[in-house]
Kinemage of the C-alpha trace (Angstrom):
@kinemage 1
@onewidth
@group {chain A} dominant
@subgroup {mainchain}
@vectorlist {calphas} color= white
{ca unk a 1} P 0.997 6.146 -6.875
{ca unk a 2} L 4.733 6.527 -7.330
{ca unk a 3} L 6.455 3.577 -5.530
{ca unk a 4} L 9.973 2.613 -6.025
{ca unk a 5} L 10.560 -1.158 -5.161
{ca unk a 6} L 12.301 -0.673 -2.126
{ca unk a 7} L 8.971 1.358 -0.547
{ca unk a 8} L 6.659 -1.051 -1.803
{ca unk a 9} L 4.548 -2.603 0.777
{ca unk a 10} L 3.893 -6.076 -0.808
{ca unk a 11} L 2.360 -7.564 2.527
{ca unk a 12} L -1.418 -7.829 2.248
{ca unk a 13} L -1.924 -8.361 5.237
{ca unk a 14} L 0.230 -5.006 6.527
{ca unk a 15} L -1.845 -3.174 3.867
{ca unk a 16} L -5.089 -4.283 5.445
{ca unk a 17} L -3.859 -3.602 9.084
{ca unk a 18} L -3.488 -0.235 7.770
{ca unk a 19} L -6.684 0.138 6.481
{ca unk a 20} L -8.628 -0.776 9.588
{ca unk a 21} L -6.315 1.151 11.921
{ca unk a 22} L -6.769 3.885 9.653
{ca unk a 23} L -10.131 3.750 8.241
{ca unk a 24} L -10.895 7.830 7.787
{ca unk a 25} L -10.459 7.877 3.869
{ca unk a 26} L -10.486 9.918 0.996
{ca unk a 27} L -12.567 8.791 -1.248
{ca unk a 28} L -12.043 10.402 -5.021
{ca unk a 29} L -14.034 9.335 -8.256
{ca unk a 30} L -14.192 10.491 -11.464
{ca unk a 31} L -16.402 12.829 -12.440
{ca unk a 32} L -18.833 13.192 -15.387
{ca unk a 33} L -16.808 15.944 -16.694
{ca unk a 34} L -13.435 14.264 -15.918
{ca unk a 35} L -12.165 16.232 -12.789
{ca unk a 36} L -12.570 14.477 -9.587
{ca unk a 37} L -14.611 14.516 -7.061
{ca unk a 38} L -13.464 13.791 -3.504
{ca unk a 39} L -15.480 13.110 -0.634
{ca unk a 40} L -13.800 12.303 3.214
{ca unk a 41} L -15.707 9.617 4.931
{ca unk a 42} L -14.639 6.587 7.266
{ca unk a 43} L -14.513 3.094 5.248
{ca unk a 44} L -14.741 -0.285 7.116
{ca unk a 45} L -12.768 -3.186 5.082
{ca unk a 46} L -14.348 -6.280 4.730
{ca unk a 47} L -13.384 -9.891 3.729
{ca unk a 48} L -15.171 -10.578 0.193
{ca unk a 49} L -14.495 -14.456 -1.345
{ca unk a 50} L -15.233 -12.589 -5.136
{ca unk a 51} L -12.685 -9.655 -4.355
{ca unk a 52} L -9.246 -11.323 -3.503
{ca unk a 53} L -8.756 -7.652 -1.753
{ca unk a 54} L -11.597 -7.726 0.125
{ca unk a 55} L -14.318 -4.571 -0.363
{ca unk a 56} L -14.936 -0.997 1.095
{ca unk a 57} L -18.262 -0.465 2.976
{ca unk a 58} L -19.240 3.196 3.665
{ca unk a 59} L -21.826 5.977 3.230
{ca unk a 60} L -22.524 9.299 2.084
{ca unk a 61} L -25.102 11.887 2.747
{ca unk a 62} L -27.997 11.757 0.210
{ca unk a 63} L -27.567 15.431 -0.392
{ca unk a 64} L -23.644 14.658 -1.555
{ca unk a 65} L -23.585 14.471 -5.369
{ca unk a 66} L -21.051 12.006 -5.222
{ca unk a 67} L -23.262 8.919 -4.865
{ca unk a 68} L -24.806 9.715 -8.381
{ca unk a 69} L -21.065 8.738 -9.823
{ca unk a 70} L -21.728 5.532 -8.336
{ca unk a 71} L -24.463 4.835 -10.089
{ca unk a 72} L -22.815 5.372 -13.864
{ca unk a 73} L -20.057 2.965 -12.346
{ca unk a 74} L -17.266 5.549 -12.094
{ca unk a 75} L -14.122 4.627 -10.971
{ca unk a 76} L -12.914 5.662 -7.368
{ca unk a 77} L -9.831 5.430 -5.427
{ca unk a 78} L -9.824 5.228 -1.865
{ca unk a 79} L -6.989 6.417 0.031
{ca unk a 80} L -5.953 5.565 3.350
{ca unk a 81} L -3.463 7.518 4.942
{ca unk a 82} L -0.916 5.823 7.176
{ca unk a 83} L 1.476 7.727 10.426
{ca unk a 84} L 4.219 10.324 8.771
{ca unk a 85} L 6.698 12.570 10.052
{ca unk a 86} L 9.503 15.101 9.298
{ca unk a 87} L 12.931 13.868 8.894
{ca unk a 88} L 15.421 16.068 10.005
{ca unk a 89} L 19.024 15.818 8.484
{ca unk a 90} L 20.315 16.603 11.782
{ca unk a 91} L 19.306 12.943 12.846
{ca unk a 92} L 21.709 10.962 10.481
{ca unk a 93} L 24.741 9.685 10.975
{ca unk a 94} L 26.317 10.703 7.894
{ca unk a 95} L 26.801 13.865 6.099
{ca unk a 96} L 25.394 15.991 3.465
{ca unk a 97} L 21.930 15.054 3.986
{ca unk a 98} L 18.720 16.607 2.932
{ca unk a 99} L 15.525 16.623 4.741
{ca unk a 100} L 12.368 14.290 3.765
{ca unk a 101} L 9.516 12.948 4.721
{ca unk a 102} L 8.551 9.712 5.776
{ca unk a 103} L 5.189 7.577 5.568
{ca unk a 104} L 3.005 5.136 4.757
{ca unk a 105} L -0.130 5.103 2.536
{ca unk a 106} L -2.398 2.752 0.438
{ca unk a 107} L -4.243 3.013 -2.535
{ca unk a 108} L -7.267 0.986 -3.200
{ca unk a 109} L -9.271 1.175 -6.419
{ca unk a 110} L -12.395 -0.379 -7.496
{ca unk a 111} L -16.073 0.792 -8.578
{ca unk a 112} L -18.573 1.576 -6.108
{ca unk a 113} L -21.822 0.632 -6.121
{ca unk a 114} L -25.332 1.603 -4.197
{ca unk a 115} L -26.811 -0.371 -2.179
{ca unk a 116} L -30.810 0.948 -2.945
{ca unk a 117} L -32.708 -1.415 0.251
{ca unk a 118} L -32.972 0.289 3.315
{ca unk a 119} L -32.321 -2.589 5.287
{ca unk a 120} L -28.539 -2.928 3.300
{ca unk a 121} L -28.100 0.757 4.578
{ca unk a 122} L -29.475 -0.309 8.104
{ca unk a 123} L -26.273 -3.354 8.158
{ca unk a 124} L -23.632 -0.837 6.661
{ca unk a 125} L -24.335 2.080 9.715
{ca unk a 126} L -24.362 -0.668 12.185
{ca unk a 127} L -21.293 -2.415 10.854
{ca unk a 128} L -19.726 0.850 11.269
{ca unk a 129} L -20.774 1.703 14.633
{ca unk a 130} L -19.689 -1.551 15.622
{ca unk a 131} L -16.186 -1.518 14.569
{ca unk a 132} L -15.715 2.149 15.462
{ca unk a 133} L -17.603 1.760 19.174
{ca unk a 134} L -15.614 -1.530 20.370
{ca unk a 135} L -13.728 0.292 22.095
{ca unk a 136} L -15.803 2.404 24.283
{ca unk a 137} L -16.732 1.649 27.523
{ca unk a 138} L -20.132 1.854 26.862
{ca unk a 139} L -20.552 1.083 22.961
{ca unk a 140} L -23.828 2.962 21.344
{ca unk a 141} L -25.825 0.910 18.578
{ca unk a 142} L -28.975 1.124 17.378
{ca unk a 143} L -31.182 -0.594 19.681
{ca unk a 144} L -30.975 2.357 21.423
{ca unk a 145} L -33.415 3.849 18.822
{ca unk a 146} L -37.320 3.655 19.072
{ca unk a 147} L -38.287 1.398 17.072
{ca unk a 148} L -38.157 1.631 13.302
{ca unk a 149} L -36.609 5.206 13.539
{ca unk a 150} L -33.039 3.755 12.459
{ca unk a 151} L -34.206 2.536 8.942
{ca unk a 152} L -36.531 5.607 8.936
{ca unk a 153} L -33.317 7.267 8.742
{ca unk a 154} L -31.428 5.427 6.127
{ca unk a 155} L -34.042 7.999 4.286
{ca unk a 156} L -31.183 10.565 4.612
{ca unk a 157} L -27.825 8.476 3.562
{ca unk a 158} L -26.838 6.228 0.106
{ca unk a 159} L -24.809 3.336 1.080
{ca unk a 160} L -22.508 1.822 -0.929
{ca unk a 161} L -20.071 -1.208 -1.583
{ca unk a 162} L -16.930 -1.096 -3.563
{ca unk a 163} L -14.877 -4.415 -4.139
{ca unk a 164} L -11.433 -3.559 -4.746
{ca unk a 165} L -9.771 -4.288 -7.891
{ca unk a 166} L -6.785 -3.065 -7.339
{ca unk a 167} L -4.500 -2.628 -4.417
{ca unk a 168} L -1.461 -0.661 -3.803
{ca unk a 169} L 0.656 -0.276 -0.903
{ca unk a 170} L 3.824 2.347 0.264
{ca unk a 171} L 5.696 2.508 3.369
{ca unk a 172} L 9.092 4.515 2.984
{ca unk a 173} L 10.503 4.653 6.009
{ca unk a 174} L 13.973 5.347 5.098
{ca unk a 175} L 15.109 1.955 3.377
{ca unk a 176} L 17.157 4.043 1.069
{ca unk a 177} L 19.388 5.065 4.472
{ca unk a 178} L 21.979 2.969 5.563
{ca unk a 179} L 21.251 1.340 8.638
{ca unk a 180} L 22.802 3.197 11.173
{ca unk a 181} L 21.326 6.149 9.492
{ca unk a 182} L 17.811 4.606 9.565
{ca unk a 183} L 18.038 3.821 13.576
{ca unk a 184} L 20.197 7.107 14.504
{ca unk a 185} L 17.239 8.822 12.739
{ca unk a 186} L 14.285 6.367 13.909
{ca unk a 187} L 15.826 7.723 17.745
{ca unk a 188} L 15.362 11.415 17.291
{ca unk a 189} L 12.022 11.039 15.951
{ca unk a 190} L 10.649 8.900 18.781
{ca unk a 191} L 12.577 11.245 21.254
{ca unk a 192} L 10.116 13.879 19.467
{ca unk a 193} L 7.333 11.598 20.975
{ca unk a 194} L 3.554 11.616 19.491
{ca unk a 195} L 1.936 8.750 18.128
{ca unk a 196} L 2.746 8.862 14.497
{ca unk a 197} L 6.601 10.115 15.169
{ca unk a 198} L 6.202 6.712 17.319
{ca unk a 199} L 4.664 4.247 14.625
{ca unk a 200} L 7.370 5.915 12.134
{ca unk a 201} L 10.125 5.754 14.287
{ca unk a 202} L 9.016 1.725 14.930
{ca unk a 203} L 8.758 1.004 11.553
{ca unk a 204} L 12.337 2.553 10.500
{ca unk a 205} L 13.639 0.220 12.997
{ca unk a 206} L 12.070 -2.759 11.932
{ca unk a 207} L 12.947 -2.065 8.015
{ca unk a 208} L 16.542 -2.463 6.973
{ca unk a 209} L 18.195 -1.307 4.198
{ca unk a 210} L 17.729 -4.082 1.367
């Protein structure tokens, strides 16, 4: 990914609050013939103690070729998209502007691999459910099966792990701008309202020039 220094999102930890916030990926690996192959699933981040990045969880239907990449090791990139909006030239202070777009966005590479027991399936789906139905009132899991008809069904997914080897992180949000450019901007988009004109808006506001 292109990242001039001053977009570069060296905070780990922002990276990774990224990530789970926005965990519906895009998953691309390379293919046996060299063109990718791209599949759109949500991944869960997890702390790993032999992956200083931590590691991807996820699955993919068994029909979906892509999970026979994983098993010749072929290396992926999983990208996590981050809020973006339209920046009007209208909303800066000074003159002779163009328009652009601002966002966030990271990058995180590694090598997947299957995970061929059942029962690893079994944790992965209920990891996921977990994490995705905290919120809810009334959070499903799979107790709420008959018994033994959740691993039955691991039958019809491939799991997978991928540790990440590499991490990269961008959030250009107008620290190019001079300041009162930046904020006189950052107020037109949130006057726009919506939640990523919001988060953008926020993050222009917290990230001066320099």
């Amino acid at each position: 990914m292109y990242i001039p220094a001053h977009f570069d999102l060296k905070d780990l930890a922002a990276a990774q609050a990224l990530m789970r916030a926005r965990s519906f990926a895009t998953l691309v690996s390379t293919g046996e013939d060299g063109a990718p192959f791209v599949t759109h699933l949500p991944l869960l981040l997890q702390d790993d103690a032999a992956a200083p990045h931590g590691k991807l969880i996820g699955h993919v239907a068994r029909p979906n070729p892509h999970w026979r990449l994983f098993d010749r090791g072929a290396p992926s990139l999983a990208v996590f998209h981050g809020p973006h909006a339209y920046i009007s030239p209208n909303w800066y202070s000074s003159p002779n502007m163009v328009p652009t777009w601002n966002y966030t966005a990271v990058h995180a590479y590694g090598t997947p691999r299957i995970l061929a027991d059942s029962n690893q399936a079994l944790a992965v789906v209920e990891q996921l459910a977990a994490w995705f139905e905290a919120s809810l009132p009334q959070p499903w899991s799979t107790d709420k099966l008959p018994p033994g008809n959740a691993l039955a069904q691991m039958k019809g997914i491939v799991a997978f792990e991928m540790p990440i080897e590499r991490l990269e992180a961008k959030a250009k949000v107008g620290q190019n701008r001079l300041a009162v450019d930046q904020h006189s901007a950052a107020d037109a988009l949130a006057a726009q309202g919506g939640e990523d004109n919001t988060a953008i808006a926020m993050l222009m506001r917290g990230t001066p020039r320099g």
